[in-house]
C-alpha positions in Angstrom: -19.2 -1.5 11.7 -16.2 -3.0 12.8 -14.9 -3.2 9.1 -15.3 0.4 9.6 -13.2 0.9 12.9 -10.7 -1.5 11.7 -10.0 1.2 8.6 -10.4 3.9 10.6 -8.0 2.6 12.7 -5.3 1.7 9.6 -6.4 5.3 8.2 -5.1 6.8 11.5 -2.0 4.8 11.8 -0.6 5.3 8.2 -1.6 8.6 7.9 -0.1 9.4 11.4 3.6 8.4 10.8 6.1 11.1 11.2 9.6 11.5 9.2 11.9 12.9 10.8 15.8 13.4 9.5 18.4 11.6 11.0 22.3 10.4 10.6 22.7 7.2 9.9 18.9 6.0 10.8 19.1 8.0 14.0 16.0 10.1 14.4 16.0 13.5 15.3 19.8 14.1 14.6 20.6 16.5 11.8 22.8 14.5 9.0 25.4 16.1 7.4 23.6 17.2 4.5 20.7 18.8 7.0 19.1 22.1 6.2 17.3 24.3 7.5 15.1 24.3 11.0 13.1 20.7 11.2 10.0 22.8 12.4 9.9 25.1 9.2 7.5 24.0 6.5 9.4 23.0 3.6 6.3 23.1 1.4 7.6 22.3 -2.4 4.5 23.1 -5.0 6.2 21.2 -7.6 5.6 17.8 -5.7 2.6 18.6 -4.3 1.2 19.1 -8.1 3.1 16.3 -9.0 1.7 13.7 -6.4 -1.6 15.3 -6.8 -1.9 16.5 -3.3 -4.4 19.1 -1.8 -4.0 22.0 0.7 -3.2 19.4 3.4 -0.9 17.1 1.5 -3.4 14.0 1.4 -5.5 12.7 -2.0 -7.5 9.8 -2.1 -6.8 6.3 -2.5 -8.8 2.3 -2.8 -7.9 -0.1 -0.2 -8.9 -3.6 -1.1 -8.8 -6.2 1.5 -8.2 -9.8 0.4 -10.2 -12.1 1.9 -10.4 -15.8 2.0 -11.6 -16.9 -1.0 -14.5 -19.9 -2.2 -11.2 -21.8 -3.4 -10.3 -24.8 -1.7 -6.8 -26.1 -3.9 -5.3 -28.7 -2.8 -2.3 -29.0 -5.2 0.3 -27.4 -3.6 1.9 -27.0 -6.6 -0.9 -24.9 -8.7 -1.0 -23.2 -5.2 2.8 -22.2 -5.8 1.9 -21.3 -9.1 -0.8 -18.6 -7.9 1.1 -17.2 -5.1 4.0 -16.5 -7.6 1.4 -15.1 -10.0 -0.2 -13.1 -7.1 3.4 -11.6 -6.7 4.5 -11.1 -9.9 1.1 -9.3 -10.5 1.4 -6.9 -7.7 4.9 -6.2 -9.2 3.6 -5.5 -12.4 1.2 -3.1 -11.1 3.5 -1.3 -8.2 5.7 -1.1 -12.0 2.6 0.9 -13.2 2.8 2.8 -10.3 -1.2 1.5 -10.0 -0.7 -0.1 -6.2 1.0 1.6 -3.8 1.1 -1.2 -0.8 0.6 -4.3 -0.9 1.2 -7.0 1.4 0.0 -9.6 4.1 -1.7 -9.4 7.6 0.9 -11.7 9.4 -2.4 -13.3 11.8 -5.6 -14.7 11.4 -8.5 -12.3 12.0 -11.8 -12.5 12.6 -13.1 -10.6 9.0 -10.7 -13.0 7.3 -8.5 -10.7 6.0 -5.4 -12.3 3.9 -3.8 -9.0 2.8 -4.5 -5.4 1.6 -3.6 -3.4 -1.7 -4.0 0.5 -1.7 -4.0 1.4 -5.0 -3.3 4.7 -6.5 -7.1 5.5 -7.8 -9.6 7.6 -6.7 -11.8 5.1 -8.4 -13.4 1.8 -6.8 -14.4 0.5 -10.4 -10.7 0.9 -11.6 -9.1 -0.7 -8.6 -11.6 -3.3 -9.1 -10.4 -3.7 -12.6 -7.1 -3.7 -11.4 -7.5 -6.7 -8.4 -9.0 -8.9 -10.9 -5.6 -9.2 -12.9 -4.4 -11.0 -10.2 -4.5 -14.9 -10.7 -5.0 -15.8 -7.1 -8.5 -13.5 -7.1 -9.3 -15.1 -11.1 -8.8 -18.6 -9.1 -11.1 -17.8 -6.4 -8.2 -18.4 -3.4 -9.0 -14.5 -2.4 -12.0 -12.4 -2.6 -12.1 -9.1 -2.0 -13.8 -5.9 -0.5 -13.1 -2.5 -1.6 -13.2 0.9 0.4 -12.2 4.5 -0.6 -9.7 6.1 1.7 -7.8 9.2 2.5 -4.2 9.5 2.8 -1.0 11.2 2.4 0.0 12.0 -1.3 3.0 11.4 -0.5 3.0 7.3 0.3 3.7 6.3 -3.4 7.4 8.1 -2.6 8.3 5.1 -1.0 8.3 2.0 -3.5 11.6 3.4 -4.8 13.3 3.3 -1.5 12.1 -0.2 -0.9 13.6 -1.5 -3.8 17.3 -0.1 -2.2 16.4 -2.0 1.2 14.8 -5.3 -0.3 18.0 -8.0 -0.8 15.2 -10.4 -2.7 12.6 -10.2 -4.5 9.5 -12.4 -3.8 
């Protein structure tokens, strides 16, 4: 149940963040190249279609939560070797456009939670499929639990934006 809240509660939060426009990272001030009313509904069919969005602008998605895993390495070296496996596999796949987010919980938790993916399926088998490319899971240093979830169509639109704001990659 409170794997269930927890969701709930990361459903609600993503799903809840608001864009505005802004100059120069200022939100709520009309840039230069502003048009139109904010309030007005800019609706634009052609990305809704193209994102696969429905009547509200949301589609569905597969969280997978990584867990601590049955894997006790000690090498810190093979451990390197997973972690930049682990990365260059979620590259690979946000490269596929198959995982939308990925990253860490920065805290220990009680459910054990190491990170989450929310891949860009509808499809718990296929995400499956997907999370066991990754060497860390083949190793056993992550397990993993899977859960179908609702959000906007839209959150795959920012990977290409992160790549302009990232000075490294991992």
């Amino acid at each position: 149940m409170k794997k269930i809240l927890f969701l709930l509660f990361l459903s609600s939060l993503l799903s809840s963040c608001i864009v505005t426009r802004g100059k120069d990272g200022e939100p709520g001030k009309p840039g230069a190249n502003a048009t139109g009313n904010n309030s007005e509904n800019t609706f634009n069919q052609n990305l809704a279609t193209k994102l696969g969005a429905d009547q509200y602008g949301m589609k569905p998605y597969v969280i997978v939560m990584l867990t601590t895993g049955p894997a006790k390495i000690e090498d810190k070296a093979k451990m390197t070797e997973l972690m930049k496996g682990h990365l260059a596999n979620i590259g690979k796949l946000a490269d596929e456009e198959k995982i939308v987010v990925a990253g860490p919980f920065l805290e220990k938790n009680k459910e054990n939670y190491r990170g989450m993916f929310i891949f860009n399926t509808q499809s718990k088998e296929e995400a499956e499929q997907w999370v066991k490319t990754d060497p860390a899971v083949q190793a056993g240093v992550f397990s993993y639990e899977i859960f179908p979830w609702y959000g906007s169509a839209a959150l795959p639109m920012y990977l290409k934006h992160h790549k302009e704001i990232a000075k490294e990659n991992h």
